[in-house]
N, C-alpha and C positions, 0 to 999 in steps of 0.2 A: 761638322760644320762645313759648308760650301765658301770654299775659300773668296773665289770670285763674286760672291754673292755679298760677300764681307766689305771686300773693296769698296764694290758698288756703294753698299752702305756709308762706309767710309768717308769716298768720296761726295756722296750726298750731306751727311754729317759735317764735313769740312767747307762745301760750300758755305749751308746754312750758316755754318758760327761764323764765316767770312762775311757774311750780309748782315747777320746781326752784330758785329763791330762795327760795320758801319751804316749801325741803329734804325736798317731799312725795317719796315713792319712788319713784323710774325704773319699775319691770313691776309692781308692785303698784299704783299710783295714774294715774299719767301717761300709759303706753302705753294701755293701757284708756282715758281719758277721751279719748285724743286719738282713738282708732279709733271708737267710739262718734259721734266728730263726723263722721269720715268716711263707714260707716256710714249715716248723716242724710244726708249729701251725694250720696252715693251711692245711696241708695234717692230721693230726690227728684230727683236726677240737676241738681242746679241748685247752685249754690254758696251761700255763706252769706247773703251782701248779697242775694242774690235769694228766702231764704224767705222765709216769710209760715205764720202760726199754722196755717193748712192744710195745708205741707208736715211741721210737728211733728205734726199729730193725724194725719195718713196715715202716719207713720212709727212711734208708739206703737200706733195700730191694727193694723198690720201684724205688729209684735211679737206683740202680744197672741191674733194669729190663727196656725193652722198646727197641727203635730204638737207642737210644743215651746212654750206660749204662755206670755210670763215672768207672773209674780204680780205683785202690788201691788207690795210693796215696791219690786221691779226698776225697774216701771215711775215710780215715785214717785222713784229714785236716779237712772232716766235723763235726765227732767222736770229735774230739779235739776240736772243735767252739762249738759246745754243750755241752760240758764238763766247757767249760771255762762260757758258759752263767749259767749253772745250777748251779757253784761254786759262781758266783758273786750272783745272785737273793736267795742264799743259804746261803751270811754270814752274819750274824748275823749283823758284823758295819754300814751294807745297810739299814737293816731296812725290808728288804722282809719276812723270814719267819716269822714274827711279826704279820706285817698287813696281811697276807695270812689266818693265824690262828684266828685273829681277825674275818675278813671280809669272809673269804669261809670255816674255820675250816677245812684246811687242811696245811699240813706241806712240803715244799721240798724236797725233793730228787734229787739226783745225777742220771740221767738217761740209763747212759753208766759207761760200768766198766771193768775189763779186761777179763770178759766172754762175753761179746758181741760187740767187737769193734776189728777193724783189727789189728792184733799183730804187732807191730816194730820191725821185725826181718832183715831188708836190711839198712844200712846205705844211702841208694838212692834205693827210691821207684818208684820215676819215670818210664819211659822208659829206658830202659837200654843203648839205642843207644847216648842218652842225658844227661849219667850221665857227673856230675863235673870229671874232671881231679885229680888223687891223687896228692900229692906234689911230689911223685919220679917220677912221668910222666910229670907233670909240668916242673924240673928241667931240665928230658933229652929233651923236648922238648924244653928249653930255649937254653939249652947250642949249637944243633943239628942249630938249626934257628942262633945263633949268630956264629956258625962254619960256614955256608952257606954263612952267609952274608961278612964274614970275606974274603972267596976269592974273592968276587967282588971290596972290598978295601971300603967295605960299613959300618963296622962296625965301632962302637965307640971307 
């Protein structure tokens, strides 16, 4: 058995039951976050306790290159999953930098930080064609749509 390979397991194993406590959704939220780590692992070919902010910025660079290159927002939600995975395998009530130091004598790290990860400067990142509705647009649209319908003798 490959010891490190264990961990990784482990550690993946330990996220999940973390997000399924707190009742996030098995193939909507979980499976995604945990492949996304793999993913990372996989394109840097080194395990977790062994990145370093270099192997996150070669791995968001990589995305962002090719025939398919994600957008901002993507890349801002993936920043954020790696962030969220390196905090959990990073606190101390888990139990990971422990056995990391123990077993490989090395220590975690946070691998994104806010010199290398997309700044949240737009309230809606998406497309812009797609943003949500504010609430003063909402309203005139309500009241526009219940005035419209009012002349047909349709409204409530």
């Amino acid at each position: 058995m490959d010891p490190e390979a264990a961990v990784f397991q482990a550690m993946l194993d330990g996220w999940g039951r973390q997000q399924r406590a707190r009742f996030l959704q098995e193939s909507g939220t979980i499976a995604p976050r945990l492949a996304l780590v793999r993913r990372l692992a996989d394109c840097a070919n080194l395990y977790p306790w062994q990145w370093t902010p270099v192997e996150a910025e070669a791995f968001i660079s990589h995305l962002r290159s090719g025939t398919r290159p994600i957008i901002v927002s993507a890349a801002h939600g993936y920043e954020i999953l790696i962030q969220m995975f390196c905090a959990f395998v990073g606190d101390p009530r888990y139990g990971w930098p422990e056995e990391r130091e123990r077993r490989f004598g090395m220590v975690p790290q946070q691998v994104l930080h806010e010199w290398n990860t997309v700044p949240h400067v737009a309230e809606h990142e998406g497309n812009p064609r797609s943003r949500p509705l504010h609430y003063d647009e909402v309203q005139t649209f309500s009241m526009r749509w219940t005035a419209g319908w009012s002349r047909f003798g349709r409204a409530g």
